[in-house]
VEXDREN-2710 file (C-alpha; in Angstrom, 1 decimal):
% VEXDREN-2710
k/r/px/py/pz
1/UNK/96.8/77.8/135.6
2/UNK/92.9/79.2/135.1
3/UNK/92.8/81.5/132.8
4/UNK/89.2/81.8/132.5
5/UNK/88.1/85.8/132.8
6/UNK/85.0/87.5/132.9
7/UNK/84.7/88.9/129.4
8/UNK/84.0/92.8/130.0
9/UNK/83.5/96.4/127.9
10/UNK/84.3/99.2/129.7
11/UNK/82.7/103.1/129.1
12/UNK/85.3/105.2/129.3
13/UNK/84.3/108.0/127.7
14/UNK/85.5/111.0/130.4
15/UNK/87.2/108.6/132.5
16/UNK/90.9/109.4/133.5
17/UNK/93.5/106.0/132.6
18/UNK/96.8/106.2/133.6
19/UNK/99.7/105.0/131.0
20/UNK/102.9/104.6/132.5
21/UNK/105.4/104.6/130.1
22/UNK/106.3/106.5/126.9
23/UNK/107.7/104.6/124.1
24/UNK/106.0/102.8/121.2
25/UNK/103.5/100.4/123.3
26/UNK/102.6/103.3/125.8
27/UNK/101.2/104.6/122.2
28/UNK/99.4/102.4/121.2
29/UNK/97.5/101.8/124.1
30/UNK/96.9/106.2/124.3
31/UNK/95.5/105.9/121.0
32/UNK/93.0/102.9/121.5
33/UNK/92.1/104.9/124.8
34/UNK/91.2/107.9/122.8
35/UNK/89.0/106.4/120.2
36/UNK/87.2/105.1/123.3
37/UNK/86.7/108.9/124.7
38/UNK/88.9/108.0/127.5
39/UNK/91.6/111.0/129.1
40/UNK/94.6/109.8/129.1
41/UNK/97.3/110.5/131.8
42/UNK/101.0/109.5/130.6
43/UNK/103.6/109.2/133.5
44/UNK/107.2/108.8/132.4
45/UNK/110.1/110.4/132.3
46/UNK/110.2/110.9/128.5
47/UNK/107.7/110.4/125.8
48/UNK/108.0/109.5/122.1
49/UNK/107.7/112.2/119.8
50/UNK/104.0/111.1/119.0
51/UNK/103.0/111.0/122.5
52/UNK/105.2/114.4/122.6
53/UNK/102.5/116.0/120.3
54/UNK/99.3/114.6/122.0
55/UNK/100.6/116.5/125.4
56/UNK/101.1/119.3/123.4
57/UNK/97.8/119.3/121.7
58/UNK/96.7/118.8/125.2
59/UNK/95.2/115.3/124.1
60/UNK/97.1/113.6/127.4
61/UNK/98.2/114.7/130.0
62/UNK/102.0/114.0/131.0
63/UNK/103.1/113.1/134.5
64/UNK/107.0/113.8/133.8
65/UNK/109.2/111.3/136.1
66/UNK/109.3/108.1/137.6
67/UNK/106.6/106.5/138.9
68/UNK/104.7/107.6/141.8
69/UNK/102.1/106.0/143.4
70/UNK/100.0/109.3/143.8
71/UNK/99.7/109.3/140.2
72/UNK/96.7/106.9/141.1
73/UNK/94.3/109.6/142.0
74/UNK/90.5/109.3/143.4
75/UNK/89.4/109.7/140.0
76/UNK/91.6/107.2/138.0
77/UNK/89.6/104.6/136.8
78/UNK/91.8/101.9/135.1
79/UNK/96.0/101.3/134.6
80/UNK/98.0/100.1/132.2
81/UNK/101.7/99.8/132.8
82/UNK/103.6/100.2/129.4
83/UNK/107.1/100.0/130.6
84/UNK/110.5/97.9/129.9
85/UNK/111.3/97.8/133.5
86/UNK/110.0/94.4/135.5
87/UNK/110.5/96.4/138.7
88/UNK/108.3/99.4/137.7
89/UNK/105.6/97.4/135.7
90/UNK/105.4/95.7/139.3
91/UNK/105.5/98.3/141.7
92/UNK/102.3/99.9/139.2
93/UNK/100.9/96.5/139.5
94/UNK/101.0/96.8/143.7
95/UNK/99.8/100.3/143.6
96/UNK/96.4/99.6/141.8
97/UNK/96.3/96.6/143.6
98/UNK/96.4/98.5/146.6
99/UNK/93.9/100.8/145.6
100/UNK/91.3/97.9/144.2
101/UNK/92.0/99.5/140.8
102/UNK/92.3/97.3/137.7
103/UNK/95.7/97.4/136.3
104/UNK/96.9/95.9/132.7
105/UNK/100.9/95.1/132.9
106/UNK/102.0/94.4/129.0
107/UNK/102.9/91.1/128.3
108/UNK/102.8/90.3/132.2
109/UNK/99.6/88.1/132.7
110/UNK/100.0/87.3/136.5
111/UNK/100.3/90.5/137.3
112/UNK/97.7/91.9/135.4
113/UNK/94.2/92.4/136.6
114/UNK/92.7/93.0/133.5
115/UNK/93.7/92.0/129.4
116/UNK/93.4/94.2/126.5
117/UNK/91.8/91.6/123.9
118/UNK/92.8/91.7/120.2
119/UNK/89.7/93.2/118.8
120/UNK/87.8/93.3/115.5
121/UNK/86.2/96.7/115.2
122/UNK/83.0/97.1/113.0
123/UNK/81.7/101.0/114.0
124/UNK/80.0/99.9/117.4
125/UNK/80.1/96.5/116.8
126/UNK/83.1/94.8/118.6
127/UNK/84.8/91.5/118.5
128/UNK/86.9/91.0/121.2
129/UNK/89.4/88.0/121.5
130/UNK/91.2/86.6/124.7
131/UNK/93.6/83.9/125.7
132/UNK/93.5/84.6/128.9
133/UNK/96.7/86.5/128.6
134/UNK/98.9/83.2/127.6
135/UNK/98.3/83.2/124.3
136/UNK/98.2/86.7/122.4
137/UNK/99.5/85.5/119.2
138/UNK/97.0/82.8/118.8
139/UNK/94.1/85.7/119.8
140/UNK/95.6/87.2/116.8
141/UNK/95.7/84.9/114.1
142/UNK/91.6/84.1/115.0
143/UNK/91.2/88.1/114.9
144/UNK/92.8/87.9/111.7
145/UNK/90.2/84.7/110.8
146/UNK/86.8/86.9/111.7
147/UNK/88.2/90.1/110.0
148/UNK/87.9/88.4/106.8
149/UNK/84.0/87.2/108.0
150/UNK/82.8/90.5/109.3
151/UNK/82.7/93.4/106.4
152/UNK/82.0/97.0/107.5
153/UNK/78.3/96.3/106.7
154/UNK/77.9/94.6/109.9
155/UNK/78.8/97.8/111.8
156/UNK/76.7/99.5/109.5
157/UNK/73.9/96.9/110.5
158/UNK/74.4/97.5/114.1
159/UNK/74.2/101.5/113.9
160/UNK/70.8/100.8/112.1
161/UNK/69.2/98.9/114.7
162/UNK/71.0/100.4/117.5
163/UNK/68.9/103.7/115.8
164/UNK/65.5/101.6/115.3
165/UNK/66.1/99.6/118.9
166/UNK/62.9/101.6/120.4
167/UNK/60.7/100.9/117.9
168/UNK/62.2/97.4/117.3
169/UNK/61.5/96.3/121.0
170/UNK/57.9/97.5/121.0
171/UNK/57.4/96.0/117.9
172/UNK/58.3/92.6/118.9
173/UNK/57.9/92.8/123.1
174/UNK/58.8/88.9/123.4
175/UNK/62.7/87.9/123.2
176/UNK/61.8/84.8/121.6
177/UNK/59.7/87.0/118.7
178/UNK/62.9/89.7/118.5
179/UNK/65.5/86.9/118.3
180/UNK/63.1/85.2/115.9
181/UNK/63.4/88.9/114.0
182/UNK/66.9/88.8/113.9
183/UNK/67.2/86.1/112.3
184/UNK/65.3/86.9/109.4
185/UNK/66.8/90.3/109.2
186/UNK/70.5/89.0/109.2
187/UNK/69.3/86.2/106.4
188/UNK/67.7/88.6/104.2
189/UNK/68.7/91.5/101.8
190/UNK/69.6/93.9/104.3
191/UNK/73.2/93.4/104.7
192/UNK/73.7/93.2/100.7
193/UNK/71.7/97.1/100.5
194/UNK/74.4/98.1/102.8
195/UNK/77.4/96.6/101.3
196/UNK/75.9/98.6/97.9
197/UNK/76.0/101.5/100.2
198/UNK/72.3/101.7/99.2
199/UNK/71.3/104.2/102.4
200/UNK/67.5/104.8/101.8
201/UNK/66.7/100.8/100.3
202/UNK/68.5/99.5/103.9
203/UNK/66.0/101.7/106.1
204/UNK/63.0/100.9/104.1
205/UNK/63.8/97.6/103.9
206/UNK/64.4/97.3/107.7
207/UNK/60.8/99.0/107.9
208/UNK/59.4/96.3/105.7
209/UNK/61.1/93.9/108.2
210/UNK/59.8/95.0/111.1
211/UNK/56.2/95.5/109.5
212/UNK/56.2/92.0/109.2
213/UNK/55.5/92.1/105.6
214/UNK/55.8/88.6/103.9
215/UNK/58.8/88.5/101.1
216/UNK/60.2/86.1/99.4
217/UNK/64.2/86.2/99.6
218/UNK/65.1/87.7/96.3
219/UNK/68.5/86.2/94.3
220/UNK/71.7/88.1/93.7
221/UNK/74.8/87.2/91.9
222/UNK/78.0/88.0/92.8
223/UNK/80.6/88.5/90.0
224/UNK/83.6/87.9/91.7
225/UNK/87.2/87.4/90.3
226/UNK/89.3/84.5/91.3
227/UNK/93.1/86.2/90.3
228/UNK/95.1/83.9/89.1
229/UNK/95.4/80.7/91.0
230/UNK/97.4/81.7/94.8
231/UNK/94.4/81.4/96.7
232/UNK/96.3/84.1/99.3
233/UNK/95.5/87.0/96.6
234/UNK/91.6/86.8/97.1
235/UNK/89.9/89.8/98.6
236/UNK/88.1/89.6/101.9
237/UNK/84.9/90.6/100.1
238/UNK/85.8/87.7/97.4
239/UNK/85.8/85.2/100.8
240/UNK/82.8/87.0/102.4
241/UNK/81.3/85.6/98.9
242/UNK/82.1/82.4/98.8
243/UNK/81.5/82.0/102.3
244/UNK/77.9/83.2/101.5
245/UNK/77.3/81.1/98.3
246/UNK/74.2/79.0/97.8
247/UNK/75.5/78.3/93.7
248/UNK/79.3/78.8/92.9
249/UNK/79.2/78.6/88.6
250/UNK/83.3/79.1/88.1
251/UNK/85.7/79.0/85.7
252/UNK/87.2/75.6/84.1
253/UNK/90.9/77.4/85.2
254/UNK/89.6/78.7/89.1
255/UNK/92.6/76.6/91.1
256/UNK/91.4/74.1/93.0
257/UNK/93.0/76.1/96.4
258/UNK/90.5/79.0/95.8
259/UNK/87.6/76.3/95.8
260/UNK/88.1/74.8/98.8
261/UNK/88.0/78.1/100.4
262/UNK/83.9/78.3/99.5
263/UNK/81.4/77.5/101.4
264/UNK/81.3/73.5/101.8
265/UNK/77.6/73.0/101.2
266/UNK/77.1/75.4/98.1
267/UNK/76.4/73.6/94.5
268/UNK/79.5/73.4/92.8
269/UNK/78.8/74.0/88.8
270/UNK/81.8/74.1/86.2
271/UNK/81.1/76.6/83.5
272/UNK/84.5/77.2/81.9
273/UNK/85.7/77.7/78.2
274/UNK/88.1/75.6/76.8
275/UNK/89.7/76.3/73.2
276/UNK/90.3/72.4/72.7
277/UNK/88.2/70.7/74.8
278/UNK/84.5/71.1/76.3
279/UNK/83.3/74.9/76.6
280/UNK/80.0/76.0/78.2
281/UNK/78.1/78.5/75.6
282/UNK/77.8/82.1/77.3
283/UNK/74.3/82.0/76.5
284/UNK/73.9/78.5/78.8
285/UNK/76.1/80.8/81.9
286/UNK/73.1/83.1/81.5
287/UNK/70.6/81.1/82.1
288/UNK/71.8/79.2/84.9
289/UNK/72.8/82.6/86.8
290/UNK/69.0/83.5/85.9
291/UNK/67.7/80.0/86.8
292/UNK/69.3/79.6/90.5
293/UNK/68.9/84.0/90.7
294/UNK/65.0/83.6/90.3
295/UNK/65.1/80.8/93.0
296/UNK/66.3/83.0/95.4
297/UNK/70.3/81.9/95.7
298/UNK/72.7/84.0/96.6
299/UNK/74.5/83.0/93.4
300/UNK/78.4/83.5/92.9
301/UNK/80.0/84.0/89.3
302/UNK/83.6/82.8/90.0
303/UNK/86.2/84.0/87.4
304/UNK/89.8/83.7/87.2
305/UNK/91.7/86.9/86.9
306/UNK/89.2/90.0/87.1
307/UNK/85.6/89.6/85.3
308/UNK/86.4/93.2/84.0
309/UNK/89.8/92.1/82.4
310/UNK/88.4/89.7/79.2
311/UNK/86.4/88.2/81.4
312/UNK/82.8/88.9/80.3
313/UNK/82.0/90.6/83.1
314/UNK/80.1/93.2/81.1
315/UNK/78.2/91.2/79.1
316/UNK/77.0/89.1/82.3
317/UNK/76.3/92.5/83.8
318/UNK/74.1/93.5/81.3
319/UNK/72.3/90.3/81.0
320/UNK/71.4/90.4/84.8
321/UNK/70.5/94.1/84.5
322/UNK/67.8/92.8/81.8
323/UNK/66.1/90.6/84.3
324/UNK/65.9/92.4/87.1
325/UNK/68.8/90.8/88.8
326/UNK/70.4/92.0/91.9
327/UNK/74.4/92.1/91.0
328/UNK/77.5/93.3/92.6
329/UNK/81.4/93.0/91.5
330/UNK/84.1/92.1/93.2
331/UNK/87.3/92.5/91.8
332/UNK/89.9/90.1/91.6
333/UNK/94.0/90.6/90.8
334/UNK/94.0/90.2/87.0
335/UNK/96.8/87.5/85.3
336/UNK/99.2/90.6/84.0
337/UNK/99.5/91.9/87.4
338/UNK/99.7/88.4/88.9
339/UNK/101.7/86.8/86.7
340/UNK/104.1/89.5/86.1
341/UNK/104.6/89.9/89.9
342/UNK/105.4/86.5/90.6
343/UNK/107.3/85.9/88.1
344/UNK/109.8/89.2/89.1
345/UNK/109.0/91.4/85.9
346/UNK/107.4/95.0/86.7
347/UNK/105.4/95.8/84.2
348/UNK/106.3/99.5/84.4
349/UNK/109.5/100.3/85.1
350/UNK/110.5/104.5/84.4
351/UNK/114.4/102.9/82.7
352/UNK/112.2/101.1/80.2
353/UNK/108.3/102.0/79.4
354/UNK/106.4/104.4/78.9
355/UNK/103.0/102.3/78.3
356/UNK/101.6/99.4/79.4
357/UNK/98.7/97.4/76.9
358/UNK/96.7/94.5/77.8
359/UNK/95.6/92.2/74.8
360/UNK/93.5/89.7/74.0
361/UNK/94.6/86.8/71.6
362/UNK/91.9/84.5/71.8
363/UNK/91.3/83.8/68.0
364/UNK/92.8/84.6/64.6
365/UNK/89.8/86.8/63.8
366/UNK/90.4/88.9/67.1
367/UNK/94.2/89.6/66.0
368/UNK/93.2/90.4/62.7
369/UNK/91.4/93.4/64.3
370/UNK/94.6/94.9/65.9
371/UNK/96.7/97.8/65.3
372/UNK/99.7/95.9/65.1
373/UNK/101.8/99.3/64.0
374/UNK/100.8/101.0/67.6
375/UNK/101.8/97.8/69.3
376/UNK/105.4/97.7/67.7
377/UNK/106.2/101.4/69.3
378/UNK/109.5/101.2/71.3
379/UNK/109.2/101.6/74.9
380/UNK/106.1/99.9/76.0
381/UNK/105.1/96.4/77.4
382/UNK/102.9/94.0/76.0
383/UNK/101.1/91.8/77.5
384/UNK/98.5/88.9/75.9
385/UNK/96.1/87.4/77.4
386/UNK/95.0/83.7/75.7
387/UNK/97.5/83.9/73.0
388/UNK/99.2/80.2/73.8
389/UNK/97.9/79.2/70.3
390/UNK/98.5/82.1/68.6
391/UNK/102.1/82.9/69.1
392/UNK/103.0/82.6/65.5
393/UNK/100.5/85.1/64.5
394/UNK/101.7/87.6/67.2
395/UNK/105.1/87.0/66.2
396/UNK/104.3/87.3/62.4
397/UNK/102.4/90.5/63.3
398/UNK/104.6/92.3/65.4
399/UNK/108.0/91.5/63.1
400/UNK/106.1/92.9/59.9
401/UNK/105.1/96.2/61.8
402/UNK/108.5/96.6/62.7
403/UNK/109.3/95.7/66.2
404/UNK/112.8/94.9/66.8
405/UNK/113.4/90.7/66.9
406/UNK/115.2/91.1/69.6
407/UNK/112.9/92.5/71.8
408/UNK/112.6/90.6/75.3
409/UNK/109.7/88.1/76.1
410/UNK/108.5/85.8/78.9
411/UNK/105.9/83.3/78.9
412/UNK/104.5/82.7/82.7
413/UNK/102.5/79.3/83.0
414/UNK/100.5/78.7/85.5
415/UNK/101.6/81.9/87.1
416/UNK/101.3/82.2/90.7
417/UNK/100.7/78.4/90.7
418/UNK/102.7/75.9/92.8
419/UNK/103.4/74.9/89.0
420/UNK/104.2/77.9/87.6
421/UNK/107.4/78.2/84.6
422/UNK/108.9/81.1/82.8
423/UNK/110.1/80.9/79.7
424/UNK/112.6/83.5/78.4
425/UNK/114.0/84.8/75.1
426/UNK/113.3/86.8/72.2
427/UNK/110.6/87.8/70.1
428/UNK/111.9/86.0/67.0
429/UNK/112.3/82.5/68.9
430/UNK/108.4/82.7/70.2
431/UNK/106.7/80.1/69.1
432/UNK/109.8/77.5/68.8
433/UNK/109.8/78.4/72.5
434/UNK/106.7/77.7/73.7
435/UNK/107.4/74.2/71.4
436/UNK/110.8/73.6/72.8
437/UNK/109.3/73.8/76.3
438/UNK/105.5/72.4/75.5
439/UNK/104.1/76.0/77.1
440/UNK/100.5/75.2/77.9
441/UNK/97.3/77.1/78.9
442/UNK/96.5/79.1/81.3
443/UNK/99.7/81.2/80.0
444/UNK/100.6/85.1/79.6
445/UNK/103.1/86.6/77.2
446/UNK/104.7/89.7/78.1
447/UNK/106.7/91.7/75.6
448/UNK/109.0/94.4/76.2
449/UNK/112.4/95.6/77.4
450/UNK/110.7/94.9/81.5
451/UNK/110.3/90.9/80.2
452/UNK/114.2/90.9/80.3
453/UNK/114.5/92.1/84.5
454/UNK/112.8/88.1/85.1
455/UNK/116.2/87.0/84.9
456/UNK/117.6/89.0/87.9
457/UNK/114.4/89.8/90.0
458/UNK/112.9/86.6/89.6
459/UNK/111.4/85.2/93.8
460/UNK/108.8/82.7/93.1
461/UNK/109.5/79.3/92.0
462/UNK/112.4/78.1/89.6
463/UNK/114.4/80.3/87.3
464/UNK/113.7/81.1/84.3
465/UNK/114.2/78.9/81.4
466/UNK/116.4/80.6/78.5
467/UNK/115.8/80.1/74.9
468/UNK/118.9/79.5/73.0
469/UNK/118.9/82.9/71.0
470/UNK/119.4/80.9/67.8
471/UNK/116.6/79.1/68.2
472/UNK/114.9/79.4/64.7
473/UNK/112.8/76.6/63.6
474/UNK/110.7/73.5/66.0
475/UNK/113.5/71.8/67.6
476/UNK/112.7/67.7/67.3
477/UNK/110.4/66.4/70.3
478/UNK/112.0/66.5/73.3
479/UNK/111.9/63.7/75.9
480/UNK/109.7/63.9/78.9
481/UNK/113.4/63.4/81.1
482/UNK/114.9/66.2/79.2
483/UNK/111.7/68.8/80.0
484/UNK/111.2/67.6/83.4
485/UNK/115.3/68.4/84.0
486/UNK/115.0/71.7/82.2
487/UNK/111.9/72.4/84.7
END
């Protein structure tokens, strides 16, 4: 069968379309009618409570009963048959037919005369998407595939230029000179001013453009978190970025997944920080950010968790900020919202906290600096952030200011990860834990009555691994067969 159509955007703006039906897909297609200014006319003999209230707001109009094929008036300009009923969706079909009116039957492509396309809206800029009517889910999925590469900075673009079109087309007479314009316009900084929501820069800067003014393409750098490791919790402005990356400097513990959904051709650089092994100085991230900036790359910082979560972010935002450095942030799912989730424990829960506190436990000097006596209060959830080689201290620290030894933990390792563990028990087995079950980095520790709820509401992965609540001291190295069973 040819399914080739002719693709085609209609005005409709005043226009009378006739819906006939009334339940849930009748609505749909009334609403996407109005936001195109078109008058709806509803024939059926009853209409959903929504469709109810547009006839009484006199939004549609409603031809009460069964069909009739003098509902296609003179001035009814397109049909779409919204019905259950094959015989009725047909006899609409004949009628328009009859009349040389386009008619849409739902979910009926030989009878229809037109398709409704799955459609990525942008303000005026639209995507539209067709199978030819034989394939709407797989319309759908690539709908799905250019919402993620089309922000709301391209409709923003296109209400800009649709503004300036006079002035653009006597500016540059010649297609070949306007295309030629485009191009330079779409490759430059005017789609980043509009992301920043930077009104006044975009206009000027379109100005500049069409002044003809040489520029050289100034740098940016992105500070964009990675979450976790599932590479189905990144934004669609984290993928916009790494679709748009020249440079990509990321994190030693960025998952491998999240990579390979960057731009192929960008320069890959590793920058991470390693407690045991290699680390890249912050002052050495700095300068390569400022080194490929200055060049004129569009320059991506990639982080793991949120940059604004013990991340740096700040300090990389103020160092850009220095130079004269374009910057924007994108956030990203931090680890104790990540890792909690998957691993089933809500970090607020109205039975069992009152207050939630995020920590750091990167060093011994940094949890020499805490206020271990506001951490022990009852009622709250801690989580640490980096404290794998620390959980002695934190033990040590929270026992002496008087949190019960029985409070509830969980370890999450490599949360979200295909490889992600949890390891429960209680606060005065920590560290033998972590040893009985060789817990390694990246890791989070949450504390707190919530850690506990892992045991029943736990989705993702395996179970949780108990600690035996006598565990006391380092149990004697267990065998690799032994761990992997446990696992």
């Amino acid at each position: 069968m040819d399914t080739s159509l002719f693709p085609l955007f209609a005005d409709l703006r005043g226009r009378a379309v006739l819906v006939v039906g009334g339940g849930a897909v009748a609505e749909r297609k009334v609403q996407a009618l109005l936001r195109a200014g078109a008058l709806p006319r509803v024939g059926a003999l009853q209409l959903s409570e929504a469709l109810q209230e547009l006839a009484r707001s006199l939004r549609i109009q409603w031809l009460q009963g069964p069909f009739a094929p003098h509902w296609l008036g003179e001035d009814v300009w397109l049909v779409i048959a919204a019905t259950d009923d094959p015989a009725t969706n047909q006899a609409v079909a004949a009628a328009a037919h009859a009349r040389r009116l386009f008619a849409n039957v739902v979910d009926d492509a030989a009878l229809s005369a037109f398709h409704v396309p799955a459609v990525v809206e942008r303000g005026p800029l639209q995507i539209a998407i067709s199978s030819g009517g034989g394939a709407p889910m797989v319309a759908r999925h690539v709908r799905r595939r250019i919402e993620v590469l089309f922000d709301q900075a391209w409709g923003q673009l296109a209400a800009l230029v649709t503004d300036q079109r006079a002035q653009i087309c006597a500016r540059f007479p010649e297609p070949g000179a306007r295309r030629r314009f485009f191009d330079r316009l779409i490759d430059g900084p005017l789609l980043d001013l509009l992301r920043r929501r930077q009104w006044v820069a975009a206009e000027g800067q379109l100005r500049q453009d069409m002044a003809g003014e040489p520029t050289a393409t100034p740098g940016s750098v992105v500070l964009v978190g990675a979450g976790s490791g599932d590479p189905g919790l990144l934004t669609l402005n984290a993928l916009r970025a790494l679709n748009q990356a020249d440079v990509i400097l990321h994190d030693r513990l960025v998952s491998t997944e999240v990579l390979q959904l960057a731009r192929r051709d960008a320069d890959f650089i590793e920058v991470g920080k390693s407690a045991q092994g290699h680390s890249t100085a912050q002052d050495h991230i700095h300068a390569l950010m400022l080194e490929h900036a200055r060049a004129g790359k569009r320059v991506v910082r990639l982080k793991g968790g949120d940059a604004f979560v013990f991340g740096r972010g700040g300090e990389e935002l103020q160092f850009l900020r220095a130079h004269g450095i374009a910057y924007e942030v994108v956030p990203g799912i931090t680890a104790a919202l990540a890792c909690a989730a998957y691993a089933g424990i809500p970090l607020t829960h109205r039975d069992h906290t009152q207050q939630l506190r995020l920590v750091t436990a990167h060093c011994k000097g940094s949890l020499d600096t805490l206020d271990w006596n506001a951490l022990a209060l009852p009622r709250q959830t801690l989580v640490f952030y980096m404290g794998v080689a620390t959980l002695a201290q934190i033990r040590s620290g929270l026992l002496a200011a008087g949190l019960c030894a029985a409070t509830p933990f969980a370890l999450v390792e490599n949360g979200s990860r295909t490889s992600q563990r949890v390891v429960r028990g209680q606060l005065d087995t920590l560290p033998e834990a972590a040893h009985l079950y060789r817990v390694q980095s990246p890791a989070l520790l949450i504390l707190g009555d919530v850690a506990a709820l892992a045991d029943e509401l736990h989705w993702f992965g395996h179970a949780p691994l108990q600690v035996p609540p006598t565990l006391s001291s380092p149990p004697a190295k267990t065998s690799p067969t032994t761990l992997a069973d446990a696992a």
